[in-house]
C-alpha positions in Angstrom: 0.0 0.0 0.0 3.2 2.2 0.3 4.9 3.1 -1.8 8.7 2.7 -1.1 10.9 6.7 -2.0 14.0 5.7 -3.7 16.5 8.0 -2.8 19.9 8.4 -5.0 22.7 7.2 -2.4 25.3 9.7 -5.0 23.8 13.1 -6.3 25.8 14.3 -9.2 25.6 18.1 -9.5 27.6 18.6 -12.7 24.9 16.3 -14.4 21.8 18.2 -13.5 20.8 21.0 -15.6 20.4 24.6 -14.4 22.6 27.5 -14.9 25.4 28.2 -12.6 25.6 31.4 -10.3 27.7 32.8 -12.7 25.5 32.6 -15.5 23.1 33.9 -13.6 25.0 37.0 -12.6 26.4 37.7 -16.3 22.7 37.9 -17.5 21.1 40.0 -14.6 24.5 42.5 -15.7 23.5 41.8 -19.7 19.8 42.6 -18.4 20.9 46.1 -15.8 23.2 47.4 -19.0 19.9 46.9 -21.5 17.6 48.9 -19.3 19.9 51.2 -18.2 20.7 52.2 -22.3 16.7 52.4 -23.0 15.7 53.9 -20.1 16.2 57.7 -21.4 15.3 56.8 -24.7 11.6 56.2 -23.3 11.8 59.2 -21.5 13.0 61.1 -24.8 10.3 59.8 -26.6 7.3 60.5 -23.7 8.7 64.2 -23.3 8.4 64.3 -27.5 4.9 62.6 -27.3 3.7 65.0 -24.2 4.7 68.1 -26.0 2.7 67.2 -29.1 -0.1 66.6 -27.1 0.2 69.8 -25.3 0.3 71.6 -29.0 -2.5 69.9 -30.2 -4.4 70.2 -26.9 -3.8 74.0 -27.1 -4.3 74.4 -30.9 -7.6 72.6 -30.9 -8.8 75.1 -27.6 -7.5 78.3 -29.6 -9.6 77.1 -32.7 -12.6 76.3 -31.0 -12.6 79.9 -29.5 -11.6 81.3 -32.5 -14.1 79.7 -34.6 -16.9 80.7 -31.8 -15.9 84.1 -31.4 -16.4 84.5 -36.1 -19.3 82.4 -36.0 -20.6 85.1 -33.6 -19.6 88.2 -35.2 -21.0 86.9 -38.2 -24.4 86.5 -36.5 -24.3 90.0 -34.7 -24.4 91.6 -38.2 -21.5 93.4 -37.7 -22.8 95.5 -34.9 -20.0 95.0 -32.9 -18.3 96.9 -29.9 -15.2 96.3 -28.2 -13.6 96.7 -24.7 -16.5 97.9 -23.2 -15.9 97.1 -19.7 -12.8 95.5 -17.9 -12.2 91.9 -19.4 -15.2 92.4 -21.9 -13.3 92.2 -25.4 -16.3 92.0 -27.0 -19.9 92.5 -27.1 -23.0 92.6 -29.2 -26.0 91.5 -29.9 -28.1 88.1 -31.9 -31.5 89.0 -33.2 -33.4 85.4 -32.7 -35.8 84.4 -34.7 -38.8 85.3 -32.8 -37.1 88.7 -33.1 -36.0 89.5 -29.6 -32.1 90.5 -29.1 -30.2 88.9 -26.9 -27.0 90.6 -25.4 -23.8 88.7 -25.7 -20.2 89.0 -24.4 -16.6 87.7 -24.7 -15.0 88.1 -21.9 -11.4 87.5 -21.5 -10.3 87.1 -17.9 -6.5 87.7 -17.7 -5.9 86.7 -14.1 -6.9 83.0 -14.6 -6.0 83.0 -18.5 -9.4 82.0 -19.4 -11.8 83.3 -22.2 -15.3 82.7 -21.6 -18.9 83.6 -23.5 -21.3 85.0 -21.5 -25.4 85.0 -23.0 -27.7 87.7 -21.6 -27.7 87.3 -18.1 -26.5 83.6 -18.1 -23.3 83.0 -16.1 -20.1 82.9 -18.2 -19.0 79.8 -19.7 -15.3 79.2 -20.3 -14.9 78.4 -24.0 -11.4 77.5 -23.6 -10.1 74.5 -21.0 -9.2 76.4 -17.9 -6.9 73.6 -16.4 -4.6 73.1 -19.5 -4.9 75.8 -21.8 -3.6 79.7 -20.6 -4.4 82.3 -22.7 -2.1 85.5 -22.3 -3.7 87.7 -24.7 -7.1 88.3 -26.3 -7.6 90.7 -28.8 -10.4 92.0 -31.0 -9.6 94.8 -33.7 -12.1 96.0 -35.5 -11.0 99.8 -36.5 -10.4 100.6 -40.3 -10.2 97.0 -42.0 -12.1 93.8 -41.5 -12.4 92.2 -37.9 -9.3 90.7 -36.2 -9.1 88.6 -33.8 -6.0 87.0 -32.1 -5.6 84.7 -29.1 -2.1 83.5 -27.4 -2.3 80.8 -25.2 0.2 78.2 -23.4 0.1 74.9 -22.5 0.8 74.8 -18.7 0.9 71.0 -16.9 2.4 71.5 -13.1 2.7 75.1 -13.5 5.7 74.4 -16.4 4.4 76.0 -19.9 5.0 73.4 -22.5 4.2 75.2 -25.6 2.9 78.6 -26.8 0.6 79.7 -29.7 -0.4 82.6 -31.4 -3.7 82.5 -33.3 -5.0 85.3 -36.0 -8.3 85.0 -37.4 -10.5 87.8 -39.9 -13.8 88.3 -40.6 -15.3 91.1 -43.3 -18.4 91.4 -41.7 -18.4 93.9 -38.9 -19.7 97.5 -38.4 -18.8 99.7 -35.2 -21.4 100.4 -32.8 -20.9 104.1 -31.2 
């Protein structure tokens, strides 16, 4: 019913396969050097890949704003005044369809870097992403030509400002409002 161990009375190390502390050592070494030699290239290659994120990140916030602000000084008619109040860049006002006019704003607050869009008496909404993207300057012209407007914004992660951008965009329909 039991069965009987049979135990080697001579164990032969040199015939048993395994690798030797040696061989060991020489590939953990092998293994250390590889890692240590790729290491920074990784880290080159997440830096590259976070800027380009950061670029894109602040180029698509810069056109959505920029796109916005046209769309809306195309829809105000060109009745269009400018810096009106602290931080207001921009203001004017949509005929809707039931013909009622609705006051609108762009207002540009420079302390926290954001630009926001502010409808009647709504509260503002940011129209850019106030935890990323910082704009440093908002700017609407609209004196002798056709409207400008330009935006500069950064890319800030950890309070370090990865890239910068300067966006310039025109629009033919305007007319001053005194």
């Amino acid at each position: 019913m039991y069965r009987k161990l049979i135990i080697p009375k001579s164990i032969d190390l040199k015939s048993e396969n395994g690798f030797t502390l040696v061989e060991m050592l020489v590939t953990f070494l092998i293994l250390g050097l590889l890692i240590g030699v790729l290491t920074p290239i990784f880290k080159v290659a997440r830096n590259t890949w976070d800027t380009g994120r950061a670029n894109v990140t602040l180029q698509e916030n810069l056109h959505f704003a920029l796109d916005f602000i046209s769309r809306e000084v195309r829809q105000a008619k060109g009745r269009l005044k400018t810096n009106t109040a602290p931080g207001v860049i921009l203001e004017y006002k949509i005929e809707k369809v039931n013909g009622e006019k609705k006051d609108r704003q762009i207002i540009f607050d420079n302390v926290n870097g954001v630009l926001k869009f502010k409808n009647g008496q709504a509260t503002p909404v940011p129209l850019t992403s106030p935890t990323e993207v910082f704009i440093k300057a908002a700017e609407v012209n609209i004196s002798a030509g056709p409207c400008t407007i330009t935006l500069e914004g950064e890319f800030r992660k950890n309070n370090r400002t990865q890239t910068v951008s300067r966006m310039t965009v025109t629009s033919e329909a305007y007319r001053v409002v005194e």
